[in-house]
C-alpha positions, 0 to 999 in steps of 0.5 A, a space after each residue: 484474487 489472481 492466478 497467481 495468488 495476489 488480490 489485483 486483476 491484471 485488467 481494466 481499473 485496478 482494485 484499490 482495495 484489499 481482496 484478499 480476506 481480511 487479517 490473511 497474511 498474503 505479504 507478511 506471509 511471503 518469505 520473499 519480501 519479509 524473509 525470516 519474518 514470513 515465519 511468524 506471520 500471524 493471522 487474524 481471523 475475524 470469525 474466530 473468537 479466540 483469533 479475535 481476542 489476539 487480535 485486540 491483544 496485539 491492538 492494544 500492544 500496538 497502540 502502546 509501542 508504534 514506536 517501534 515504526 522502523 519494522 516494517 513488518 510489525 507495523 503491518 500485523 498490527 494493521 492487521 490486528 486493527 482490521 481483523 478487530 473491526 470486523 469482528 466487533 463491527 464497528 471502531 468503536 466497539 473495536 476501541 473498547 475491545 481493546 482498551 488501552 491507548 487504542 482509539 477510534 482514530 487509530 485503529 481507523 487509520 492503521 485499518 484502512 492500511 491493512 485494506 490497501 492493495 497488495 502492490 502497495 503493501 509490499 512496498 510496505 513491508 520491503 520498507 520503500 513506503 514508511 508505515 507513516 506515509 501509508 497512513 496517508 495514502 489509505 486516506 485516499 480512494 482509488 486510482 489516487 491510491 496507487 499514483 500517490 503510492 508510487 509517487 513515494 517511490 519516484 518522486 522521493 516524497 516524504 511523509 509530511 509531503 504525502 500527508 500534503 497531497 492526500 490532504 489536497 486531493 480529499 479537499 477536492 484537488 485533481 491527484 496529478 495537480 496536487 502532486 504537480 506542486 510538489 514537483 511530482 510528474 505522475 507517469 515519470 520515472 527513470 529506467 535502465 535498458 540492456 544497451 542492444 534494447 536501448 539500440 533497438 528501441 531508439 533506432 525504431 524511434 527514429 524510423 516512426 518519426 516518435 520517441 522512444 516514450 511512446 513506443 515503451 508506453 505502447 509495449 507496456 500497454 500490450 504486455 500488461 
């Protein structure tokens, strides 16, 4: 964990896996992005019995209700109930029949794996830029594809049934930037808005180094972050 409290170094390759502990509400939690619900986080530890039991409560209600999909933010406790319930029990399947119900392996594995995405998906999650449904999908893919089908949602207006399409392609063997490609999807492309003495500035040093201006933003950014 960072500094600054968030689960994602700030050099090298990007974790793309959760780092905070498991069941710990560090997005839900956050009054800034789920405002009032940040209140009523819970959290599920996996090593405390009685934790544990909520858990599979909250497992079970929400195996029975993913319906209730438009909110965010109880899609993401229940994520974490999934997550938390896993750990406990050890496996999937243990963690199906500790929580009974409608609750399946399958399930319980999909909403876990979104739960363990890094932070910086999360909260796109929760602030209702991603849908719950497409970050099932983008679970289904591991590493630096993770964030570039991600934020590939936010820039590229993709939809669920697109994202299931790319991280389909991409499991079946196909290079992340190709199979977003198809979609018409440019990774690294996106639309931005500059202060006009910025804009100024940046296009008159442009010009002077016979480059453009994406160069030298790509430059600045590399050294800043």
């Amino acid at each position: 964990m960072t500094p600054d409290g968030s689960d994602e170094s700030d050099g090298g390759r990007l974790p793309a896996d959760r780092e905070s502990p498991v069941g710990e509400p560090v997005v839900r939690g956050d009054a800034e992005v789920t405002g009032r619900h940040a209140r009523d986080a819970v959290q599920f530890d996996p090593d405390d019995p009685e934790s544990l039991a909520d858990a599979a409560e909250t497992v079970r209600a929400f195996a029975e209700n993913t319906v209730g999909g438009e909110d965010n933010v109880y899609m993401l406790r229940g994520a974490a109930a999934c997550a938390a319930l896993v750990r406990g029990e050890g496996s999937y399947k243990a963690a199906a029949e500790r929580a009974g119900g409608e609750a399946t392996v399958a399930f319980i594995r999909k909403w876990a794996r979104v739960h363990d995405l890094p932070e910086s998906i999360r909260r796109h999650v929760a602030m209702g830029h991603i849908a719950p449904t497409a970050a099932k999908h983008v679970a289904r893919v591991a590493g630096n594809a993770r964030f570039l089908l991600a934020f590939a949602v936010l820039d590229g207006d993709l939809t669920v049934r697109e994202v299931r399409s790319v991280a389909s392609a991409v499991n079946g063997g196909t290079d992340v930037e190709e199979a977003l490609a198809d979609h018409g999807v440019a990774v690294g492309e996106l639309t931005t808005t500059l202060p006009p003495d910025v804009y100024q500035r940046l296009r008159r040093e442009a010009a002077l180094r016979n480059t453009d201006p994406d160069e030298l933003v790509a430059e600045a950014l590399d050294r800043y972050l």
